[in-house]
N, C-alpha and C positions, 0 to 999 in steps of 0.2 A: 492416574489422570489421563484424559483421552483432549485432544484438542478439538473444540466446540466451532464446526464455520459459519463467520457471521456474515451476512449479506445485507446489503444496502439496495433496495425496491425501487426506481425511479422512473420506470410506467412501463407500460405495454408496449412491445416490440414493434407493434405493426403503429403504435401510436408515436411513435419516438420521433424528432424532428432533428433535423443536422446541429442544434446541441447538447440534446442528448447522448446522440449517436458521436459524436465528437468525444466528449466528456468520457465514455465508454471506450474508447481508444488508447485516447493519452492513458487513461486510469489503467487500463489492461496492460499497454507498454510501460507504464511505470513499476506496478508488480511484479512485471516478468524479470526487473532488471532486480527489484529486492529478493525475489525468490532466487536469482542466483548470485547474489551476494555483495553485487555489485552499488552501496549501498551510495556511494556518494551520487554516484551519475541518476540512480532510483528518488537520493532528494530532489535533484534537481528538476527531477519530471515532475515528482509531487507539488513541490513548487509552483509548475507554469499551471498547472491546474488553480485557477482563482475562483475564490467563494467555496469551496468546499470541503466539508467537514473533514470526509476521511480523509482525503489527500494530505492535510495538514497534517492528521493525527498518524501520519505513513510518514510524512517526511521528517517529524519530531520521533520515529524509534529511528529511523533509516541514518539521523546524525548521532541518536545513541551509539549505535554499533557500532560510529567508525572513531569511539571516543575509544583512548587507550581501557584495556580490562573489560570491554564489553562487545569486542567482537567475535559473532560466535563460532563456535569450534565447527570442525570439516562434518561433523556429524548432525548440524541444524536440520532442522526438517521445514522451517519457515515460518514456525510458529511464532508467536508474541506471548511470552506466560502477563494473566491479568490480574495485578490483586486486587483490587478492587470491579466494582460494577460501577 
């Protein structure tokens, strides 16, 4: 199994307006703190992010990990396994 990346479309670059471009920020600085493992401070970003979807769905694995038995080992690579769709 290879891991699939999925991206979220939310317009055109040159068409983006300071809350798009905002939104794009926070979202990118919240990642960067989940990709390196830093999961509590990563919900907290996802968090101030309001009204949106992924961010939620980032911040509800970001408090999995930091539950005992499901933080992951020094060998993560950042993925989220999905069982369902």
């Amino acid at each position: 199994d290879r891991p699939v990346t999925i991206l979220e479309l939310i317009g055109r670059r040159e068409q983006a307006g300071e809350p798009e471009l905002s939104l794009v920020g926070r979202y990118a600085e919240a990642l960067g703190a989940y990709r390196e493992g830093e999961f509590e401070r990563a919900a907290g970003l996802f968090d101030g992010i309001p009204d949106d979807t992924a961010s939620a769905i980032m911040a509800g694995r970001c408090r999995r990990y930091v539950e005992p038995g499901f933080r992951p080992g020094p060998d993560w690579d950042g993925t989220w396994d999905l069982t369902s769709k």
